[in-house]
Structures are given as C-alpha cells and as structure tokens.
N, CA and C atoms of all chains as a GROMACS GRO file, in nm:
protein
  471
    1UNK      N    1   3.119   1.945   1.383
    1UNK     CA    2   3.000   1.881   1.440
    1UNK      C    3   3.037   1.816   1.575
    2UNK      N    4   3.129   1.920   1.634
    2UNK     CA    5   3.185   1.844   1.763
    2UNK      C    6   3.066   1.782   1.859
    3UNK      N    7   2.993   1.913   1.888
    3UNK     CA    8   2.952   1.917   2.021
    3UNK      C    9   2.821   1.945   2.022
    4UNK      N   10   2.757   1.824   1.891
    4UNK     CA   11   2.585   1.818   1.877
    4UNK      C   12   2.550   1.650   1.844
    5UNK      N   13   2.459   1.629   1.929
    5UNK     CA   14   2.370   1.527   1.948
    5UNK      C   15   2.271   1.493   1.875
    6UNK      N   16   2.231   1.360   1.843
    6UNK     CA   17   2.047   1.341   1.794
    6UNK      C   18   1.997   1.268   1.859
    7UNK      N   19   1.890   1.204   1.820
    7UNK     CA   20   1.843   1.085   1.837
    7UNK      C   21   1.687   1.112   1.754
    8UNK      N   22   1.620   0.984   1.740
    8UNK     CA   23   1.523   0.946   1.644
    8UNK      C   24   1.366   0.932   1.773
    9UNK      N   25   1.330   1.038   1.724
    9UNK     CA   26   1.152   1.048   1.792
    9UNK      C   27   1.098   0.914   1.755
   10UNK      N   28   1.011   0.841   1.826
   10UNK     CA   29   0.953   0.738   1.842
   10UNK      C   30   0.851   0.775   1.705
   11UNK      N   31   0.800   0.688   1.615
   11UNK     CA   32   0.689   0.747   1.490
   11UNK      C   33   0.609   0.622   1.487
   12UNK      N   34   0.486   0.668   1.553
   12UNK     CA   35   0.377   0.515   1.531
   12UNK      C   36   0.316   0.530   1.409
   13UNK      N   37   0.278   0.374   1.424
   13UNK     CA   38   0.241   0.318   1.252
   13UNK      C   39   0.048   0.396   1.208
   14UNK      N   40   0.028   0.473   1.321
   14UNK     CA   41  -0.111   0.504   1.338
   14UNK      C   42  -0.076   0.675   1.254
   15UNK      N   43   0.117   0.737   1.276
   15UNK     CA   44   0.110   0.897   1.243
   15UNK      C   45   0.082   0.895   1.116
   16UNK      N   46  -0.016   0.993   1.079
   16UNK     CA   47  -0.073   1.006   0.921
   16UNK      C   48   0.063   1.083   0.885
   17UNK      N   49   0.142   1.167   0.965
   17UNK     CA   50   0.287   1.251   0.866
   17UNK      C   51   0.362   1.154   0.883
   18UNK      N   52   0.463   1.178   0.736
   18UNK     CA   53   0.593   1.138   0.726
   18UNK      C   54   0.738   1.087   0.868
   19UNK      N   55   0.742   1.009   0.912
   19UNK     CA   56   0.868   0.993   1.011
   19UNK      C   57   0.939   1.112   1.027
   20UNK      N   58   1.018   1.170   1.138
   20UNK     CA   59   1.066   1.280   1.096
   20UNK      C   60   1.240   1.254   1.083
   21UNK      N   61   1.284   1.158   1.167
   21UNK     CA   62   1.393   1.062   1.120
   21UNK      C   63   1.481   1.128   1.273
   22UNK      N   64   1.588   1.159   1.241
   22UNK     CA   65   1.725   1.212   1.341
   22UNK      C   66   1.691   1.361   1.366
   23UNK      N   67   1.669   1.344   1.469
   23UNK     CA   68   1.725   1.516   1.503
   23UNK      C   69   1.816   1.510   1.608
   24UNK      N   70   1.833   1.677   1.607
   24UNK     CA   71   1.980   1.673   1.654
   24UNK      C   72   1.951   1.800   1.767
   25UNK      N   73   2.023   1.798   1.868
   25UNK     CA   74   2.031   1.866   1.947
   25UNK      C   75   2.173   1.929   2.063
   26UNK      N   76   2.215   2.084   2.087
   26UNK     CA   77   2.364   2.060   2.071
   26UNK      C   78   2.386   2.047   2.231
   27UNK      N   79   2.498   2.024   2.254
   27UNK     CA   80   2.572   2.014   2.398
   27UNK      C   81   2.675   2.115   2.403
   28UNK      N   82   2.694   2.200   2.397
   28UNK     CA   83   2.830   2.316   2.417
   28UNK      C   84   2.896   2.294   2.553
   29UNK      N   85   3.046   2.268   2.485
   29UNK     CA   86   3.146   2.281   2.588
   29UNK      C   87   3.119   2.277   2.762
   30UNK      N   88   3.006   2.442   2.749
   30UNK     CA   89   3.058   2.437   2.900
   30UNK      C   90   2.964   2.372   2.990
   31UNK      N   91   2.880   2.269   2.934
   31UNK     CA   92   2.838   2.195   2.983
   31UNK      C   93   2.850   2.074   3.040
   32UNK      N   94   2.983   2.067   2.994
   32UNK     CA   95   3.048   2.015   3.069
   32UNK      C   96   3.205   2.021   3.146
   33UNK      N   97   3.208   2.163   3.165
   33UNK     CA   98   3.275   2.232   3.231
   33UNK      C   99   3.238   2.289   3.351
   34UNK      N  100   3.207   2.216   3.470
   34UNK     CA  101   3.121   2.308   3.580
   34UNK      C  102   3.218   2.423   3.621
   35UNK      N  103   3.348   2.486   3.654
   35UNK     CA  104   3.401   2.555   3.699
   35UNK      C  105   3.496   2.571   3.606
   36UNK      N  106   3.525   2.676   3.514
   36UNK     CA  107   3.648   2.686   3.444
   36UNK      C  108   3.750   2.678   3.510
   37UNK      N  109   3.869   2.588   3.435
   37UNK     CA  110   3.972   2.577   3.498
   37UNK      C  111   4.105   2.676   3.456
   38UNK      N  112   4.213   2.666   3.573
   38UNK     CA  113   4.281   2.810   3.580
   38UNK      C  114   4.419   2.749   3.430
   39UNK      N  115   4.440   2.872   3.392
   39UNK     CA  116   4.514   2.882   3.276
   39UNK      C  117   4.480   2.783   3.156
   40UNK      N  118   4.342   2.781   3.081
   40UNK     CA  119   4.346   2.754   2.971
   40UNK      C  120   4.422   2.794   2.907
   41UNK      N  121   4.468   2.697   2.794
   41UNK     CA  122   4.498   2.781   2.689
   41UNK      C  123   4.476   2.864   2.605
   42UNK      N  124   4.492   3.020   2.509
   42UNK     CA  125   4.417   3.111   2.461
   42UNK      C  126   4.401   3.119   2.343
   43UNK      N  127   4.339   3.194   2.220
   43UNK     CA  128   4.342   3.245   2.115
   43UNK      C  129   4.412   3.323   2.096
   44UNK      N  130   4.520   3.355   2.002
   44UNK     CA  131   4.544   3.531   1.971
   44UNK      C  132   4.422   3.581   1.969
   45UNK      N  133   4.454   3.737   2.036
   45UNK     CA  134   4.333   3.854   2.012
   45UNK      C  135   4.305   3.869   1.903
   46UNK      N  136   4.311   3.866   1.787
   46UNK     CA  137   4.258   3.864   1.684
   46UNK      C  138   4.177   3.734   1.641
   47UNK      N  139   4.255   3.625   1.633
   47UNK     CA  140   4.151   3.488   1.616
   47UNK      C  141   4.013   3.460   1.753
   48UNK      N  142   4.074   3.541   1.843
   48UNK     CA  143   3.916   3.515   1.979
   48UNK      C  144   3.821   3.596   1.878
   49UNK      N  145   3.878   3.746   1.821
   49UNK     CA  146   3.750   3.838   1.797
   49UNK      C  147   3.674   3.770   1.677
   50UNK      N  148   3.733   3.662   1.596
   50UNK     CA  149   3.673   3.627   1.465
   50UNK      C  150   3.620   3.457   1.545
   51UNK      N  151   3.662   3.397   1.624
   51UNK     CA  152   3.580   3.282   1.673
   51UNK      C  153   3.492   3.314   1.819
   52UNK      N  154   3.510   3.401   1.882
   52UNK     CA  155   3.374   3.434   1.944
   52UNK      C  156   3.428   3.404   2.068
   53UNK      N  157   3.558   3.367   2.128
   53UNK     CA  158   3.644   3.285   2.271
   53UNK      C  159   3.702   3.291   2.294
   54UNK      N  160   3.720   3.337   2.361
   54UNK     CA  161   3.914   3.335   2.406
   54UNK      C  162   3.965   3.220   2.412
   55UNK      N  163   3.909   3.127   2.444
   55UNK     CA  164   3.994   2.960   2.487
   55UNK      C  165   3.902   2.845   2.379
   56UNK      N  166   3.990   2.807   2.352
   56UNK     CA  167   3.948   2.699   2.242
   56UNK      C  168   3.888   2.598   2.363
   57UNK      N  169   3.898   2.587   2.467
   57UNK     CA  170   3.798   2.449   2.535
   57UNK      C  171   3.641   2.468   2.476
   58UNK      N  172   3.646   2.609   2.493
   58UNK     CA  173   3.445   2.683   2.499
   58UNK      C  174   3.430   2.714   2.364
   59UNK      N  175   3.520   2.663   2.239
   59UNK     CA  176   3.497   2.708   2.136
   59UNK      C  177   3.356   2.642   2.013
   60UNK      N  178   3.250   2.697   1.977
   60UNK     CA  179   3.173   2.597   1.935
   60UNK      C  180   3.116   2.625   1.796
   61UNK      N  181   3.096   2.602   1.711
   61UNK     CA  182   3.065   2.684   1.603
   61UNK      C  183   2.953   2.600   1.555
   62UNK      N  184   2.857   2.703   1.491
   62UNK     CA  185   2.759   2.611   1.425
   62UNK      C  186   2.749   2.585   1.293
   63UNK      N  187   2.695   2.451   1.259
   63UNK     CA  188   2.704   2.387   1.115
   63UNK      C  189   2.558   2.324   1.150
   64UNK      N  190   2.506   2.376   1.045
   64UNK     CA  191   2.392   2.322   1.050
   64UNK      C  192   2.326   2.178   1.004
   65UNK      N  193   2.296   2.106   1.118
   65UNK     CA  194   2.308   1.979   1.057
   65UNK      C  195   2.203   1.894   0.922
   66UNK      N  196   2.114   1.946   0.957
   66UNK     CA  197   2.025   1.923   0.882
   66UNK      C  198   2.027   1.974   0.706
   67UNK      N  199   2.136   2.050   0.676
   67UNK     CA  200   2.195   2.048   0.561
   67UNK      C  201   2.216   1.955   0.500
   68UNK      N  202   2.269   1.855   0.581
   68UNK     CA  203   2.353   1.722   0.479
   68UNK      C  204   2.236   1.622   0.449
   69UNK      N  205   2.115   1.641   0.518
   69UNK     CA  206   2.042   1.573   0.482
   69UNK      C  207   1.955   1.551   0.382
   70UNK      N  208   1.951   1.720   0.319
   70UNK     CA  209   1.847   1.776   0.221
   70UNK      C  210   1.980   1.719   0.108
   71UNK      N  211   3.123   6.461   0.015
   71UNK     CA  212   3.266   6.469  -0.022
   71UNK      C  213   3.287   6.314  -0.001
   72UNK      N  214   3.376   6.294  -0.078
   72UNK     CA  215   3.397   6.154  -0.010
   72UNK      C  216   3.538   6.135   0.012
   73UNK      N  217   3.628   6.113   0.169
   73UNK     CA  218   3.721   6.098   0.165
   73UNK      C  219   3.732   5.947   0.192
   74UNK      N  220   3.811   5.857   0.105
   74UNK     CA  221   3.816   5.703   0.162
   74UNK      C  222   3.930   5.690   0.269
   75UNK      N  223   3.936   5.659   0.404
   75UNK     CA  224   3.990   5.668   0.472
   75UNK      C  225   4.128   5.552   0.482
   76UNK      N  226   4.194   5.588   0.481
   76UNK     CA  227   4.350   5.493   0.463
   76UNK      C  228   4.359   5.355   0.519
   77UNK      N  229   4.334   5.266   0.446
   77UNK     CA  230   4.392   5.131   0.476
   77UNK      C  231   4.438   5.093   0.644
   78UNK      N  232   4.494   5.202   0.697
   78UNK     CA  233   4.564   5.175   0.837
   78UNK      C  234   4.510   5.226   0.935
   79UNK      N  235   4.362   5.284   0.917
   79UNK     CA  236   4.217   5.298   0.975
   79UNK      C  237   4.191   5.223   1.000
   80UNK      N  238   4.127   5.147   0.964
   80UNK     CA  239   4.066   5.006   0.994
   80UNK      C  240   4.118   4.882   1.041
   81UNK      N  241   4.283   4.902   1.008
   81UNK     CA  242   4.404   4.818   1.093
   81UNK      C  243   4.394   4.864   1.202
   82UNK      N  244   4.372   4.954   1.202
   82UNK     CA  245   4.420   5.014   1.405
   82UNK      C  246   4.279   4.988   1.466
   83UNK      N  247   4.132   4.986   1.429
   83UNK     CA  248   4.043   4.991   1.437
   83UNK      C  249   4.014   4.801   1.530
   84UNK      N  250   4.057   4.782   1.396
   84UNK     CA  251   3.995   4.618   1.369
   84UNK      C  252   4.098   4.563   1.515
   85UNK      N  253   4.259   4.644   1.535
   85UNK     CA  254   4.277   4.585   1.638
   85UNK      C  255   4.280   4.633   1.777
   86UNK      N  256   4.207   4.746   1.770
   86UNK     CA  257   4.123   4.818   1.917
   86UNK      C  258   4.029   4.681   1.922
   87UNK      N  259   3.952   4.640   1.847
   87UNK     CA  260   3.828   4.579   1.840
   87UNK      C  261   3.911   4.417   1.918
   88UNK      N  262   3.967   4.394   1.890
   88UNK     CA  263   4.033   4.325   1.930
   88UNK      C  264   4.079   4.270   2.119
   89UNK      N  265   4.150   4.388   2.103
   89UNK     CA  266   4.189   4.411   2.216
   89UNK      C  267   4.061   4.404   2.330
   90UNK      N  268   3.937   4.471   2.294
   90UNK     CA  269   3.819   4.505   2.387
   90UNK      C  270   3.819   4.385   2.394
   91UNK      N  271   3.774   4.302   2.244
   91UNK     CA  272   3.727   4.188   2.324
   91UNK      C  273   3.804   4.109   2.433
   92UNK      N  274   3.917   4.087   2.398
   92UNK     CA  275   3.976   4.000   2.498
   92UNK      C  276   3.954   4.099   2.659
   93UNK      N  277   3.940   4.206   2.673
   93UNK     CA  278   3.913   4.290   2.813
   93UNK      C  279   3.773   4.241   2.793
   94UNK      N  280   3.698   4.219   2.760
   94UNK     CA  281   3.572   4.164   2.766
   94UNK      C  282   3.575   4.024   2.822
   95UNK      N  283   3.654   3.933   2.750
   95UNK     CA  284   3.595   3.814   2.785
   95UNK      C  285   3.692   3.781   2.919
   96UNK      N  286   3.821   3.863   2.964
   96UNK     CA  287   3.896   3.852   3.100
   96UNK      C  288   3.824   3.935   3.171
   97UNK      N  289   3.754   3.991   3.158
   97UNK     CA  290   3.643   4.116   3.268
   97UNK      C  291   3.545   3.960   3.317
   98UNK      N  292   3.511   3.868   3.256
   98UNK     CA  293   3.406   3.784   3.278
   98UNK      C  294   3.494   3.670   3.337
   99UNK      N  295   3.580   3.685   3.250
   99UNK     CA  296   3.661   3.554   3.367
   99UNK      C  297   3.672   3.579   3.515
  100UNK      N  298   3.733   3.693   3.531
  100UNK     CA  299   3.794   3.739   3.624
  100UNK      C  300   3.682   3.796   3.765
  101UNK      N  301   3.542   3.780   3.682
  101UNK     CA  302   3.447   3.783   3.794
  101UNK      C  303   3.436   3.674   3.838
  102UNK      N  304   3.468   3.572   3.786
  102UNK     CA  305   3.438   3.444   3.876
  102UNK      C  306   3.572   3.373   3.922
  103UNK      N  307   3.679   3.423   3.886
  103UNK     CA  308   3.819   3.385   3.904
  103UNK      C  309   3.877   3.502   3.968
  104UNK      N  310   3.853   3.545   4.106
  104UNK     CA  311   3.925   3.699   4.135
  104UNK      C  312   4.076   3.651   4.200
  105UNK      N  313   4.100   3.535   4.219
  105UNK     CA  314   4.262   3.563   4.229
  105UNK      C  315   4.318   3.456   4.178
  106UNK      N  316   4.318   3.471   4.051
  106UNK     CA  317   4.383   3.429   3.931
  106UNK      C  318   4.514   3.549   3.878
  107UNK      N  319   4.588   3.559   3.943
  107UNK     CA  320   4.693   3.657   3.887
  107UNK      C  321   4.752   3.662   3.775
  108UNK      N  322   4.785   3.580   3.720
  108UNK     CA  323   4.845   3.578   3.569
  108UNK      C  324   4.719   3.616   3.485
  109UNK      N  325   4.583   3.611   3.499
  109UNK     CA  326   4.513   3.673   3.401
  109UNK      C  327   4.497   3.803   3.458
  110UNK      N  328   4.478   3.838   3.581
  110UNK     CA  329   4.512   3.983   3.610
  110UNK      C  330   4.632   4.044   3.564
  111UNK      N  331   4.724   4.011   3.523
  111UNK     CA  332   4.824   4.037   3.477
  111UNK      C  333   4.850   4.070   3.315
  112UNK      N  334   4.714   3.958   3.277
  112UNK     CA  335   4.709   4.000   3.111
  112UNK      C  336   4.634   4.081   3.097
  113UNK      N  337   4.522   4.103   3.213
  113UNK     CA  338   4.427   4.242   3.185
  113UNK      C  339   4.440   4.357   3.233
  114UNK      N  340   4.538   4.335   3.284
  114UNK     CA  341   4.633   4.488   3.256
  114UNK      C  342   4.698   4.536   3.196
  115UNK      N  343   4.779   4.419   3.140
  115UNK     CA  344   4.851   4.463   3.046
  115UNK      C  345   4.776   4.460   2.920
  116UNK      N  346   4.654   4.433   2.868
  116UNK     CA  347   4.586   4.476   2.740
  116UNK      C  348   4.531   4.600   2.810
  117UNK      N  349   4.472   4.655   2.892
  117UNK     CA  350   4.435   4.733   2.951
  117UNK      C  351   4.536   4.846   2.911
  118UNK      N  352   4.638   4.840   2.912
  118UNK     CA  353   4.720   4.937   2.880
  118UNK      C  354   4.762   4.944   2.746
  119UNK      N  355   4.780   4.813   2.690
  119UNK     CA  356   4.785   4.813   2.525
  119UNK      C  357   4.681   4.936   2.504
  120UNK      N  358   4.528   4.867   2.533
  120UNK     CA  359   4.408   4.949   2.511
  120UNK      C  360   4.439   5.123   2.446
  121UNK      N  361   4.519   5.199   2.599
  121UNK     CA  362   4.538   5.278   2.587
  121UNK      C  363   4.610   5.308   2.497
  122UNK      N  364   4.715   5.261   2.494
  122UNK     CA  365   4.795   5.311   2.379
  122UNK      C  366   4.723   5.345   2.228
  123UNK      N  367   4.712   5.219   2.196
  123UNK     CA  368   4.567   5.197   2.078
  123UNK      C  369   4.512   5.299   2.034
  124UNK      N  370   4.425   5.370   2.162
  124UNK     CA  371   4.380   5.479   2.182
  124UNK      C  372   4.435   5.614   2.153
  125UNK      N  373   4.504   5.606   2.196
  125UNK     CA  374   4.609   5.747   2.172
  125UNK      C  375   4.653   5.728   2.029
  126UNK      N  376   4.678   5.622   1.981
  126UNK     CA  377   4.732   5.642   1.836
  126UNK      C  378   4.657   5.670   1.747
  127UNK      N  379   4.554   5.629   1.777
  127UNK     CA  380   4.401   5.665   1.655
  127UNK      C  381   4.367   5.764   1.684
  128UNK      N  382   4.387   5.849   1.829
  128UNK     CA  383   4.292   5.968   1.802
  128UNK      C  384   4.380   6.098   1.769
  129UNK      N  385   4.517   6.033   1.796
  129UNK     CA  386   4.622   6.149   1.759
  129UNK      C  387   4.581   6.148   1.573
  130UNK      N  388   4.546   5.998   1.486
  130UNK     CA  389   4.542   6.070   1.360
  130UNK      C  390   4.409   6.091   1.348
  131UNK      N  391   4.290   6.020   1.393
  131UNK     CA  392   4.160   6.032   1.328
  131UNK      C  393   4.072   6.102   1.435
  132UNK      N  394   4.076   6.184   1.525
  132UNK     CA  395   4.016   6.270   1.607
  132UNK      C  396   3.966   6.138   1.736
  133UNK      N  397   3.904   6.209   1.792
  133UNK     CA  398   3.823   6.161   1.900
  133UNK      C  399   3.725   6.074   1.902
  134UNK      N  400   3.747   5.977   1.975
  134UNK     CA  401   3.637   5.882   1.914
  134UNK      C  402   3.514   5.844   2.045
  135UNK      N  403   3.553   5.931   2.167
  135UNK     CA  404   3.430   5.914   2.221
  135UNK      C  405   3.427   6.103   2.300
  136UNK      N  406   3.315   6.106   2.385
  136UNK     CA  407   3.301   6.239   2.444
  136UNK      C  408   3.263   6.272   2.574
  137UNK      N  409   3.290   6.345   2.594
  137UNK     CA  410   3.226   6.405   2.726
  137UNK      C  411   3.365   6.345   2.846
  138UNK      N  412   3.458   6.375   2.748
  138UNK     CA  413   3.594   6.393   2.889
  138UNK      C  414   3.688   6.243   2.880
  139UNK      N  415   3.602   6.148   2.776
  139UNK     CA  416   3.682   6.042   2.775
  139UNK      C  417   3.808   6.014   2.652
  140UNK      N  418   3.755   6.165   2.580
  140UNK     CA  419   3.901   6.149   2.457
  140UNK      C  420   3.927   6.322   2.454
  141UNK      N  421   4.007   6.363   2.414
  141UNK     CA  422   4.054   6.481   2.416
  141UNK      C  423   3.995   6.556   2.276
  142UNK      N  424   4.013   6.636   2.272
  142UNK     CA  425   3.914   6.713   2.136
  142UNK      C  426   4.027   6.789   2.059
  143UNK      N  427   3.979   6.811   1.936
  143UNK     CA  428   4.118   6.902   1.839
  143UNK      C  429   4.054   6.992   1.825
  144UNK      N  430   4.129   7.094   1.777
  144UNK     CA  431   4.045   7.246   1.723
  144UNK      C  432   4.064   7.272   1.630
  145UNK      N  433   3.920   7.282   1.554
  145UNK     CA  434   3.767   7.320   1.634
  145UNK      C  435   3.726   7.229   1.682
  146UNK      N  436   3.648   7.188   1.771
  146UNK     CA  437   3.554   7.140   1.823
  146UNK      C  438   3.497   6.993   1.715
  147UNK      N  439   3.599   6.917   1.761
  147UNK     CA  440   3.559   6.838   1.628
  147UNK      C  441   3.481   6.692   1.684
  148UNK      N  442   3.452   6.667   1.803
  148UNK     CA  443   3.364   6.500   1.761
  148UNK      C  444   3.284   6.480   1.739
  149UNK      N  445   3.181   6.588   1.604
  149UNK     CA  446   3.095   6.530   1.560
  149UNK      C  447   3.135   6.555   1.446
  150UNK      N  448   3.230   6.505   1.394
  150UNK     CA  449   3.284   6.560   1.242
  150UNK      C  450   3.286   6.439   1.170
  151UNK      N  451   3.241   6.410   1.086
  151UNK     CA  452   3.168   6.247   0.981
  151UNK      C  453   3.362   6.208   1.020
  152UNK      N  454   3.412   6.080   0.923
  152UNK     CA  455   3.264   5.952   0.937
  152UNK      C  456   3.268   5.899   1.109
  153UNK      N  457   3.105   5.894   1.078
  153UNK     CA  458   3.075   5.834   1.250
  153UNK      C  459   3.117   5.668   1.206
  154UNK      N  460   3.100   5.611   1.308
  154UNK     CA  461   3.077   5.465   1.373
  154UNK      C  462   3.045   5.384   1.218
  155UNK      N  463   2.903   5.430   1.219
  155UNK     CA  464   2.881   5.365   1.161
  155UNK      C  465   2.842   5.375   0.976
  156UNK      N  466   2.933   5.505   0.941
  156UNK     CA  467   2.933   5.542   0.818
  156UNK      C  468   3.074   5.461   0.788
  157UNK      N  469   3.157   5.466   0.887
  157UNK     CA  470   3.267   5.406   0.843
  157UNK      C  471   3.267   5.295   0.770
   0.00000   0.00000   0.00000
C-alpha cells in the first residue's frame, strides 16, 4: 500500500445516503520522478517479466484497498 | 493427436519472454535516454542473448515466425500445430 492515498469527502447532515467514509486514491512512483535517473537499479529478467519493471523505483502493485474495509 | 510438449519448451519460451521484455522496457528507456551507454550496452547484449534464444528453439521446435524472419524445415513447416496459442 506504498503508493496510495485517501482522504474523507465532506458528508452534510442534510445527505439522505450513508457517509461514504475514506477513499483512496493512488500516486505511482513516477510521479514523482520527473526525469528518470541514469543507472537505476534493475530486476532480473525474469522477476521484471512477473512484476511488470525493470527497476524497482517504478515498481507498483495493486492491493485493493477497500478490501480491508468490507 | 496429442503430443505434450517437453518441460524445456516452455523453459526456453518463458525465457525468450523474458528477455523481450527487458528489450522492451530498454527500447523505452533508451528513447528518452539516447546516450546512456551502459544501457546501450545491456541492449545489445540481450539483443544478442535474444538471438541466440532464438536459434535454440527453432533448431528444436521449428519456426516460430515467417516470411524471412526464421528459417523453415522440410517440409514446409510454419503452420504445423501447436500455434501460439494452443500451446
């Protein structure tokens, strides 16, 4: 859950639905990476083809957050 | 017919698959990094792994692409099962 965010929607006392509470929203790596920099470090070719990267900086995987809540 | 194809199919396969990717994701580096030499240096040299790769799979399991980019056995074999995606 590195590289995901929430925050809580404003819910007036007037909304006939339920609050909707935290949500979450993600930030990936290269967003805050404006220019990749020279010689990251790499994956073996085999672990890039099963995580999706060659360089663990840009590496991001998803977990869905809203799981832990249900 | 069903022949199950040998265990060391899909080893050589899984690490062609491999290999592309990383020429994939240094093909993208390397457009925005053009004189970065040490990764030019690794994408050549998988570049040539590549080949090899290549040659070893099609020397046992025929040809795996056409029209001049893999060599053919006789008879006339690259449309001879399993394709792509029967495999």
């Amino acid at each position: 859950m590195k590289y995901v965010k929430s925050y809580v929607p404003y819910h007036s006392p007037f909304d006939p639905c339920p609050p909707i509470g935290k949500k979450y929203y993600r930030t990936p790596p290269h967003l805050y990476m404006t220019f990749q920099p020279y010689n990251l470090p790499q994956f073996s070719p085999q672990e890039a083809l099963k995580k999706g990267t060659l360089w663990p900086a840009l590496y991001d995987y998803y977990e869905n957050p809203y799981d832990r809540r249900s | 017919m069903e022949t199950n194809l040998p265990a060391e199919y899909y080893q050589l396969l899984e690490e062609l698959q491999a290999v592309d990717f990383v020429l994939v994701e240094l093909t993208l580096y390397l457009d925005t990094h053009p004189n970065d030499t040490a990764s030019i240096q690794q994408f050549n040299h998988y570049a040539q792994e590549r080949k090899k790769l290549k040659k070893a799979i099609e020397s046992k399991y025929g040809p795996m692409q056409q029209y001049g980019n893999s060599y053919s056995g006789t008879p006339w074999d690259w449309n001879k099962a399993p394709w792509p995606w029967q495999v």
